[in-house]
Backbone as a printed PyTorch tensor [residue, N CA C, xyz], in Angstrom:
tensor([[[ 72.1970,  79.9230, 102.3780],
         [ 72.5770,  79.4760, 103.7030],
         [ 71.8020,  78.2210, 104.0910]],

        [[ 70.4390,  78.0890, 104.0200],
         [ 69.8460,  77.7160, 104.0170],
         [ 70.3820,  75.6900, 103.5090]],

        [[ 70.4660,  75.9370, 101.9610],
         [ 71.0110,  74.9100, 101.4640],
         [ 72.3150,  74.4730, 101.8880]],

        [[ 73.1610,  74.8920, 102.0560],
         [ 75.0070,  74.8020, 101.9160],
         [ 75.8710,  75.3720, 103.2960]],

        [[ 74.6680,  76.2030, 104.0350],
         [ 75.0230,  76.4990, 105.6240],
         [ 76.0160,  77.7080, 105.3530]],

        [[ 76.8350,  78.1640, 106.7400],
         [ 77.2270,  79.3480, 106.5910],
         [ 78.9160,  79.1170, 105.9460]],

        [[ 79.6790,  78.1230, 105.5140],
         [ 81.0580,  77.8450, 104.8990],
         [ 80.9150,  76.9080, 104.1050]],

        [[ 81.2160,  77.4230, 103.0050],
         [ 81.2420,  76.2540, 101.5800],
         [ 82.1500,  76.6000, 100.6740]],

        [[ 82.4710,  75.9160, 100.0890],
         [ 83.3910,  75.7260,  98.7060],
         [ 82.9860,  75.4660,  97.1960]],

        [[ 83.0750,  76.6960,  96.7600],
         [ 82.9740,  76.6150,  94.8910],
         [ 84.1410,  76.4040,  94.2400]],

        [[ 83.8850,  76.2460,  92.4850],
         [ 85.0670,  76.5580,  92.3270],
         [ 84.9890,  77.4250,  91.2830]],

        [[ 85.7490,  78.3400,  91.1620],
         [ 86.0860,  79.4700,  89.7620],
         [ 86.9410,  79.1000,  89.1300]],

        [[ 86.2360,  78.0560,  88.3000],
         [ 87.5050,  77.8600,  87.0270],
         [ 88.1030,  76.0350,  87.6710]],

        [[ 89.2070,  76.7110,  87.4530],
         [ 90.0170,  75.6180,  88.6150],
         [ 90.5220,  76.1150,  90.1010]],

        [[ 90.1380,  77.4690,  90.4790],
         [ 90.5460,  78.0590,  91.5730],
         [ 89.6580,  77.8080,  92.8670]],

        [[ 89.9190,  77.1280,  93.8220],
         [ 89.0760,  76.4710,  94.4990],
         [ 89.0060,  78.3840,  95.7960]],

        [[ 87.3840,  78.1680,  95.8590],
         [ 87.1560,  79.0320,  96.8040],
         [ 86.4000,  78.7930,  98.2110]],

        [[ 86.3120,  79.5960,  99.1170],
         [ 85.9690,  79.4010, 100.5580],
         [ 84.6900,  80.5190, 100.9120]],

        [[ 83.3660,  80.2130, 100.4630],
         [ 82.7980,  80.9630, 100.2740],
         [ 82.2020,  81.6720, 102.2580]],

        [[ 82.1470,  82.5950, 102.8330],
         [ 81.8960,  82.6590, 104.0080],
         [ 80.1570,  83.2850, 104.2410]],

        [[ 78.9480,  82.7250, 104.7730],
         [ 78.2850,  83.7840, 104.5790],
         [ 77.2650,  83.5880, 105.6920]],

        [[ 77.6550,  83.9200, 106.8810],
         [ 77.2430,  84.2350, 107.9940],
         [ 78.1170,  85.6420, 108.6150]],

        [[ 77.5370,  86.3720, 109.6790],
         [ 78.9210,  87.4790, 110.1880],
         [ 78.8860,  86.2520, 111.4110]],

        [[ 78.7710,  85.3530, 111.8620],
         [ 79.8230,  84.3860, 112.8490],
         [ 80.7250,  83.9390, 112.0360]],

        [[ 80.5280,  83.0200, 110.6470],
         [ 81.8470,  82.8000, 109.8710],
         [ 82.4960,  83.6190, 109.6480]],

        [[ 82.0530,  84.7880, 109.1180],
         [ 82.9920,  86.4300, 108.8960],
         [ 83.5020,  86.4170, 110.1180]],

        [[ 83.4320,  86.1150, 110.9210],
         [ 83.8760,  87.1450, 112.4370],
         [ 85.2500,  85.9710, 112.6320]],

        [[ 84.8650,  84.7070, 112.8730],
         [ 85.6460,  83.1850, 112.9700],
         [ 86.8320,  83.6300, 111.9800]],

        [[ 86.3700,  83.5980, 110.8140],
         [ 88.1140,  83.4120, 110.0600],
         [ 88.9210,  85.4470, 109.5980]],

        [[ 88.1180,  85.7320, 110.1110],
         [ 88.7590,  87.4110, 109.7370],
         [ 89.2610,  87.7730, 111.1370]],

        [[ 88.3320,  87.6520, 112.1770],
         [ 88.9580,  88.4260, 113.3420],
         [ 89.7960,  87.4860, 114.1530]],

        [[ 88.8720,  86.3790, 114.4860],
         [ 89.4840,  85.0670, 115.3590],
         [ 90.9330,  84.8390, 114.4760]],

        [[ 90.6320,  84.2730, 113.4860],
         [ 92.0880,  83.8910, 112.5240],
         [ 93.0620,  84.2430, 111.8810]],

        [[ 92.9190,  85.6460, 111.7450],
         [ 92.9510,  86.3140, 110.5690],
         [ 94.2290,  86.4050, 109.8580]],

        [[ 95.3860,  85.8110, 110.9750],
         [ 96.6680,  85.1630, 110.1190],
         [ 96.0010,  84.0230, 108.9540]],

        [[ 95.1970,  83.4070, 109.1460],
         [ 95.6090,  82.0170, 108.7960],
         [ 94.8890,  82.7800, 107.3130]],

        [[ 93.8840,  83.6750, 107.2800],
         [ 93.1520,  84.0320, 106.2150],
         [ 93.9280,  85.7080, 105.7030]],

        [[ 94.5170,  85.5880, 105.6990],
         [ 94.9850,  87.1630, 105.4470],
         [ 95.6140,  87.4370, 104.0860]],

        [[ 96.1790,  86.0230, 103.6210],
         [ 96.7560,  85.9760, 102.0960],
         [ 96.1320,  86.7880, 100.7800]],

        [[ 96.2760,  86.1610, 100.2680],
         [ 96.1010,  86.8200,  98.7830],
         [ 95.9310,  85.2290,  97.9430]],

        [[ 95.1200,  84.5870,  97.1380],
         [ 95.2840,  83.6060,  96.0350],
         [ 96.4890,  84.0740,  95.2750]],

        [[ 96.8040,  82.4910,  95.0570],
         [ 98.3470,  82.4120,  93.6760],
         [ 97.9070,  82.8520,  92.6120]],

        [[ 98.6060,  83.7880,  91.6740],
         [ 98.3240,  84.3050,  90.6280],
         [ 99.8900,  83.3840,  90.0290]],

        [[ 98.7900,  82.1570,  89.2090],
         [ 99.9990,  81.5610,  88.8960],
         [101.2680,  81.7590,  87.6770]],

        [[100.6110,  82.8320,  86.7770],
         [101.6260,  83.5350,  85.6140],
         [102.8340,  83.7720,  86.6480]],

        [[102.4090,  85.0830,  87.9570],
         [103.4550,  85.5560,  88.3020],
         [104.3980,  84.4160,  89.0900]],

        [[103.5940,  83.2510,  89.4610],
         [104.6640,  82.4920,  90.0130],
         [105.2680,  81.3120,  89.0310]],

        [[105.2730,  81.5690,  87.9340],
         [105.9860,  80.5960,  86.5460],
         [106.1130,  81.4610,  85.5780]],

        [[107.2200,  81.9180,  86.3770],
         [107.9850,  83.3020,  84.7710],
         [108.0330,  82.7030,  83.4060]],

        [[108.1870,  81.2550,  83.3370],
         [108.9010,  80.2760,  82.2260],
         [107.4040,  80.3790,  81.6810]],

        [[106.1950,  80.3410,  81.8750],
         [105.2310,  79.9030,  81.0330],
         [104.9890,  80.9470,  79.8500]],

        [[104.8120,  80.3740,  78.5020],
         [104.6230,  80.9910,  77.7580],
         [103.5060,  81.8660,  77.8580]],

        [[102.9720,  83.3370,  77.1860],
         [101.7690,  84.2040,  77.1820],
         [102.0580,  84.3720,  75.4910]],

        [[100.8520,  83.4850,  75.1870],
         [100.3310,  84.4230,  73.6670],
         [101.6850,  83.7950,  72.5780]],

        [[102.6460,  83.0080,  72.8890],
         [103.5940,  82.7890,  72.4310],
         [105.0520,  83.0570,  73.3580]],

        [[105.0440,  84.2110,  73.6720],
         [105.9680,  84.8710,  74.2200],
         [106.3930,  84.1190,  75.6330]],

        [[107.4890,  84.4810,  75.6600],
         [107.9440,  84.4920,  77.5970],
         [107.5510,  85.4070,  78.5020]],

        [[107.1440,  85.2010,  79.5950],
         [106.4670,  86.3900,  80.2340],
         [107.5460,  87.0070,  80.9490]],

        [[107.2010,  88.0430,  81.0250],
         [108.0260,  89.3170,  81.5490],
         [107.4530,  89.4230,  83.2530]],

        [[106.4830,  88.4180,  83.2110],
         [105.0760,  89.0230,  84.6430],
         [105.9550,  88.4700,  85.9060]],

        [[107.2090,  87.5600,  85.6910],
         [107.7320,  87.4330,  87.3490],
         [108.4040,  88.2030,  87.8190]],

        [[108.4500,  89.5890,  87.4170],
         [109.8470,  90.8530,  87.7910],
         [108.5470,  90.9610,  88.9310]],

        [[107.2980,  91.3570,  88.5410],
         [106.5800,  91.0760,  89.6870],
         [106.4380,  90.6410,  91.0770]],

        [[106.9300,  89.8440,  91.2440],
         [107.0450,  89.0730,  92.7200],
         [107.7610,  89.4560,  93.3850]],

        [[108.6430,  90.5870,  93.2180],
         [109.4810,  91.3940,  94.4210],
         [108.2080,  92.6180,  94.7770]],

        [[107.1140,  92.9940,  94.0910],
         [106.3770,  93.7650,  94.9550],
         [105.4800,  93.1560,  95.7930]],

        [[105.2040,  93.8190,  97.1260],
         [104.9150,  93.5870,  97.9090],
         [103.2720,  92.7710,  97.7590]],

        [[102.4650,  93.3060,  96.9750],
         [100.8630,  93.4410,  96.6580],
         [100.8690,  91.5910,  96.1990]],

        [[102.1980,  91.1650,  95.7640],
         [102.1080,  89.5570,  95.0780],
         [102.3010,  88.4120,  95.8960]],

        [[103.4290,  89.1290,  97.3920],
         [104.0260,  88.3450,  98.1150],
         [102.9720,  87.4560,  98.6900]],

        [[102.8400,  86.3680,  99.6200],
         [102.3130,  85.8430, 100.5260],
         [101.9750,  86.6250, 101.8000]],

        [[101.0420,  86.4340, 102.3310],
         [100.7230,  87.1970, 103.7570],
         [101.7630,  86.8180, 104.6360]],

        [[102.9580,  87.6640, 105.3880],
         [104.0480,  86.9460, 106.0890],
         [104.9790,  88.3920, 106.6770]],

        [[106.0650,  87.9480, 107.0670],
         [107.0840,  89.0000, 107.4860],
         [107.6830,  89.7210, 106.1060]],

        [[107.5870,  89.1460, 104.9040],
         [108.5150,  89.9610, 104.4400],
         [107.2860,  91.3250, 103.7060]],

        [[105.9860,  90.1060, 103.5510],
         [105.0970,  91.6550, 102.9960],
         [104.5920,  92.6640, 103.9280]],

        [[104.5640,  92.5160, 105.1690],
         [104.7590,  93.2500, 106.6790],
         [105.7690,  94.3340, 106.0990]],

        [[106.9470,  93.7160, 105.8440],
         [108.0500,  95.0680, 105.8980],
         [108.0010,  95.8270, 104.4810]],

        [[107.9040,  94.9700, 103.6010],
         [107.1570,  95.7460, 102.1770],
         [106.2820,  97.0170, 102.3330]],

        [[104.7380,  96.1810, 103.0810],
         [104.3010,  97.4100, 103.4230],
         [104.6510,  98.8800, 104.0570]],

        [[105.0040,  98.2590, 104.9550],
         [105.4940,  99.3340, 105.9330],
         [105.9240, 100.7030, 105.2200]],

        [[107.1160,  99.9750, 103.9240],
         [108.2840, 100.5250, 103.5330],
         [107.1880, 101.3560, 102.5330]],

        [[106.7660, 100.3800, 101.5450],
         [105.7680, 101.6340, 100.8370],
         [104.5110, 102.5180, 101.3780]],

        [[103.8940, 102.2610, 102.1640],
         [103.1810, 102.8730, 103.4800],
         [104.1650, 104.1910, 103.5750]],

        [[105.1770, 104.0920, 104.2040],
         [105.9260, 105.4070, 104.2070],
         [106.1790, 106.0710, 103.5590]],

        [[106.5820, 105.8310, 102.5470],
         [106.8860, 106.3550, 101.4420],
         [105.7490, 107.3520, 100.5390]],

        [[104.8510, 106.2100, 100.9750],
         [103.4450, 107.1810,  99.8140],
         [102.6810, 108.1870, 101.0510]],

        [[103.2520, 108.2400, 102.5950],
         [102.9540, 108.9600, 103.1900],
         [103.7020, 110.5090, 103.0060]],

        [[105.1010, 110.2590, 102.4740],
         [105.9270, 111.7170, 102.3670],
         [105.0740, 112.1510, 100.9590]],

        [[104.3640, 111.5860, 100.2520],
         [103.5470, 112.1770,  99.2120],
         [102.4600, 112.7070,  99.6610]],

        [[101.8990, 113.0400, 101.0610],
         [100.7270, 112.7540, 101.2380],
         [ 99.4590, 112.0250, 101.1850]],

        [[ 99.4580, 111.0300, 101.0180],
         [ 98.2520, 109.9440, 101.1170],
         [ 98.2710, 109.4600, 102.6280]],

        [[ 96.8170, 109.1000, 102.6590],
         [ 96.5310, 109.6870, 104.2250],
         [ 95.9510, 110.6400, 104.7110]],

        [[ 96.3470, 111.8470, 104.4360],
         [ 96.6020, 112.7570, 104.8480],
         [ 94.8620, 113.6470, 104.3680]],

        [[ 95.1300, 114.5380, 104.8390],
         [ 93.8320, 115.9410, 104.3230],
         [ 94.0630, 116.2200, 102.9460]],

        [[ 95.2450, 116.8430, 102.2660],
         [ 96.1390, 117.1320, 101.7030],
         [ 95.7930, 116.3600, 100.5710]],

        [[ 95.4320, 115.2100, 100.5090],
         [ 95.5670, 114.4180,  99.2940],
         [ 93.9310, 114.1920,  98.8320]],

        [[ 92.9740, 114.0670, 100.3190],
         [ 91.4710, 114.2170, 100.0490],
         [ 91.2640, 114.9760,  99.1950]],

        [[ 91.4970, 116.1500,  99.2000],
         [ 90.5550, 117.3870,  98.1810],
         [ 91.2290, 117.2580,  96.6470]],

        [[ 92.3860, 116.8390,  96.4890],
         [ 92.4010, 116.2380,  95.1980],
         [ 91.6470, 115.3010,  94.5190]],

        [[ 91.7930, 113.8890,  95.4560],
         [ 90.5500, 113.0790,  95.2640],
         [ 89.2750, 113.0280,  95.2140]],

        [[ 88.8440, 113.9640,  95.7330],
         [ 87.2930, 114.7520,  95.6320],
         [ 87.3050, 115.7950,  93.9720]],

        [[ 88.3250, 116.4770,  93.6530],
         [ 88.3510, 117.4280,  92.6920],
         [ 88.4820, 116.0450,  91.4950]],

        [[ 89.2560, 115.0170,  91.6150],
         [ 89.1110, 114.3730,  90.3290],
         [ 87.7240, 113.3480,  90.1970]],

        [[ 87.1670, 113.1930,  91.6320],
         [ 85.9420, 112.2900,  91.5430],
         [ 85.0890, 113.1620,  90.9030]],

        [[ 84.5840, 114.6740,  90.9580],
         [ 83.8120, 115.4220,  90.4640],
         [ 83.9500, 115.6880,  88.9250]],

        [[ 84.7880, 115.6640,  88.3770],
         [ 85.7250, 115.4260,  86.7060],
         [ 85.2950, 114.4050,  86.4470]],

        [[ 85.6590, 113.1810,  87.3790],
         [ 84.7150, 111.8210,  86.2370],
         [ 83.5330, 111.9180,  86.5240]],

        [[ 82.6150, 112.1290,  87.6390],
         [ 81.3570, 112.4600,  87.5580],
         [ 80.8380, 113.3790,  86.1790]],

        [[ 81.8810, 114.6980,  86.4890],
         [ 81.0130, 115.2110,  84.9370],
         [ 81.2780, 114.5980,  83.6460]],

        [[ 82.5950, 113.8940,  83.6660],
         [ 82.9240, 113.3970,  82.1940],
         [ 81.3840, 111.8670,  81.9370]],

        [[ 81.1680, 111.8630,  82.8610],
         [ 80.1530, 110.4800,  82.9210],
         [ 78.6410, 111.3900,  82.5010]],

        [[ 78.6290, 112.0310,  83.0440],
         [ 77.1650, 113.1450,  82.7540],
         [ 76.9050, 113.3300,  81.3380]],

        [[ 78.4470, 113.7590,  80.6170],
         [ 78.4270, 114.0760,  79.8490],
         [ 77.8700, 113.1180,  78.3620]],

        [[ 77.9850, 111.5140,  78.6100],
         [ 77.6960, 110.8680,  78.4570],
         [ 76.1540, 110.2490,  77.8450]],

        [[ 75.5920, 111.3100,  78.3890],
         [ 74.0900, 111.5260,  78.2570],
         [ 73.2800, 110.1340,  78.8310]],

        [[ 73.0860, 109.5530,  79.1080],
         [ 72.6060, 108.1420,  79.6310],
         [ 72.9490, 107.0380,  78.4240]],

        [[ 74.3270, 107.4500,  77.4290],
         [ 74.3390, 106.3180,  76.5510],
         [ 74.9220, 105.2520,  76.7610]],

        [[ 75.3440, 104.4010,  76.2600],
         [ 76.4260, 102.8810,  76.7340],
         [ 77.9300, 103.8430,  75.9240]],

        [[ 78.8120, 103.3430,  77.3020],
         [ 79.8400, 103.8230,  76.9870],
         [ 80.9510, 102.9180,  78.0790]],

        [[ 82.4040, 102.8230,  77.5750],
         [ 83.4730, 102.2700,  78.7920],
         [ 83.8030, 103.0220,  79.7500]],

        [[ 83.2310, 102.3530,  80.4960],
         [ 83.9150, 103.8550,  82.0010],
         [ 85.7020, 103.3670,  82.3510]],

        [[ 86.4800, 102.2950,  81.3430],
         [ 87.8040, 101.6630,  82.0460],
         [ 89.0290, 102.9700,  81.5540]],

        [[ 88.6680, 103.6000,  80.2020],
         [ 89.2510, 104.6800,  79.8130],
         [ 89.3180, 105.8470,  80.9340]],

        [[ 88.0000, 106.1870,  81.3520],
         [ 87.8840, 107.2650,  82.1290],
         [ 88.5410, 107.1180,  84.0020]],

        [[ 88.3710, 105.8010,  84.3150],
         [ 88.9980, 105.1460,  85.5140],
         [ 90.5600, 105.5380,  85.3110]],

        [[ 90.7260, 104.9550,  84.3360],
         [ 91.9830, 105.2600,  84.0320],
         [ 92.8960, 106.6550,  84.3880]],

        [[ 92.0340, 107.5340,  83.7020],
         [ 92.2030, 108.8140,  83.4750],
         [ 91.7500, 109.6810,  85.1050]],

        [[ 91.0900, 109.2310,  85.3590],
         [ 90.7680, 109.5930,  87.0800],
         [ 91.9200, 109.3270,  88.1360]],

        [[ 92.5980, 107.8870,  88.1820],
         [ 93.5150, 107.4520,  88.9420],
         [ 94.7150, 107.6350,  88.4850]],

        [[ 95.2560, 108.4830,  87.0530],
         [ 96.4210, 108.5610,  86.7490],
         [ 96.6070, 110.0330,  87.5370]],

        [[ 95.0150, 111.0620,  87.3720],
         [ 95.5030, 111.9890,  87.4350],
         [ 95.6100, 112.6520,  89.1370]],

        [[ 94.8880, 111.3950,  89.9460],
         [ 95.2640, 111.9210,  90.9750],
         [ 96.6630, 111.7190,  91.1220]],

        [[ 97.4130, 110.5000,  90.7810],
         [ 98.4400, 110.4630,  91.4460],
         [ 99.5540, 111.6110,  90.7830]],

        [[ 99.5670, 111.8070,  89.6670],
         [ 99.7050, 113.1220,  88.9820],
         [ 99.8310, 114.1470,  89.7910]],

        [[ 98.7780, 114.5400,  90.6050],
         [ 98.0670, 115.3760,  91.2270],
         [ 99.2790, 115.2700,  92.5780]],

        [[ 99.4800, 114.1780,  93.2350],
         [ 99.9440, 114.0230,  94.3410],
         [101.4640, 114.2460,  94.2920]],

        [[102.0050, 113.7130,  93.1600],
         [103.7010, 113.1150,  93.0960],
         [104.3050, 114.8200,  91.6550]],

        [[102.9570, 115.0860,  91.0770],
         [103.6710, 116.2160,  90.2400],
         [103.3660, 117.8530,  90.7580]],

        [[102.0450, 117.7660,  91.4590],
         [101.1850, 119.0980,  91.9990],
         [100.3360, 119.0260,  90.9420]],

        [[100.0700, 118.6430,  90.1360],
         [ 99.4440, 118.8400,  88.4100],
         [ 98.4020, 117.9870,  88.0560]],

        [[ 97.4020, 118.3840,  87.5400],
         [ 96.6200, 117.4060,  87.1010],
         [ 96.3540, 117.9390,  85.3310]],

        [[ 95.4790, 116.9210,  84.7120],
         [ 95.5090, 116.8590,  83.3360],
         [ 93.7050, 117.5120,  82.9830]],

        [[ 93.9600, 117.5430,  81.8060],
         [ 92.0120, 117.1880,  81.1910],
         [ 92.3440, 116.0130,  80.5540]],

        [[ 90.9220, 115.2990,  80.4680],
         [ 91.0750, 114.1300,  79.6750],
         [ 91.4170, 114.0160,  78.8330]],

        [[ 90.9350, 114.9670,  77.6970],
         [ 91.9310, 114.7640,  75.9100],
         [ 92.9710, 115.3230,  76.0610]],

        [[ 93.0650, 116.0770,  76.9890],
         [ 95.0100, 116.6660,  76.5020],
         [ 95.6920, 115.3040,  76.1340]],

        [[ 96.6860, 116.3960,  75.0980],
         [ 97.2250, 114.9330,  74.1240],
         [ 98.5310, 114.8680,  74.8260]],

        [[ 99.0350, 115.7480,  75.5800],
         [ 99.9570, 114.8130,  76.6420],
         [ 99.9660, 113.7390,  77.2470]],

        [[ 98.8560, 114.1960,  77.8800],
         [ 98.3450, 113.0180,  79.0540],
         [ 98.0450, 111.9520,  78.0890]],

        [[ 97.0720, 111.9670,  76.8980],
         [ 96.7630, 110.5770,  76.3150],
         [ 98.6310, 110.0270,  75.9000]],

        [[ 99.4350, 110.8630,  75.6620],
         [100.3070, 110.6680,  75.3230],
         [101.2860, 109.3220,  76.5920]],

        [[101.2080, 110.4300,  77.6290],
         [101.9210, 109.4970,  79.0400],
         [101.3060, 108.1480,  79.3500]],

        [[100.0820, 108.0680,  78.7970],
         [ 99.3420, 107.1880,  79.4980],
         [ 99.4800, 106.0750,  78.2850]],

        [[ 99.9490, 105.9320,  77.0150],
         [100.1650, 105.2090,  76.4570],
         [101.5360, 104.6590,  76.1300]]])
């Protein structure tokens, strides 16, 4: 702060950023503004279907009809809304969906224990945590980690 004050600009890569770090700048562009700051950065694959990946044509602009890609505006307003509701008749939100999420946080807790304090990927087990709540929510069902179903669905 000191050096560069409470609003400055880095850059990541070529992605120019707006670094904020005062709570008056926090307060200025989140509460005061918070249209003008509410977006999301261009994820530019999804907005140039035509660019090649790895050789290939990308498949990544079917993308841009979900809501999570759109621009901050009216149409991701009604996006939300629409999936907001929707994942509410599943229960999320709700009580109902907590104690699942608590029963699978305690599963990766022990699958991590189990671990013994060695180096290991926790992106497998994330994985396996967030498939099975929603599992949990949309089937009534949840998995164990090696069941070879589940490794099965999940691949």
């Amino acid at each position: 702060t000191k050096q560069y004050g409470d609003v400055f600009t880095v850059y990541y890569g070529s992605m120019r950023m707006v670094l904020l770090n005062s709570y008056a700048a926090v307060h200025e562009a989140l509460v005061k503004n918070a249209e003008i700051f509410s977006s999301r950065p261009t994820i530019q694959t999804i907005l140039n279907p035509d660019k090649n990946i790895l050789g290939k044509k990308s498949d990544v602009h079917t993308l841009r009809a979900s809501f999570l890609h759109h621009p901050y505006g009216p149409t991701w307003k009604k996006h939300r809304k629409f999936a907001m509701t929707s994942l509410r008749d599943f229960g999320l939100g709700k009580k109902s969906s907590e104690g699942r999420i608590l029963e699978e946080a305690r599963t990766l807790g022990d699958e991590i224990c189990k671990k013994d304090g060695g180096a290991f990927c926790i992106s497998q087990m994330m994985q396996n945590a967030v498939s099975n709540i929603i599992c949990s929510i949309v089937f009534d069902c949840r998995y164990e980690y090696d069941d070879s179903t589940f490794k099965d669905l999940l691949n």
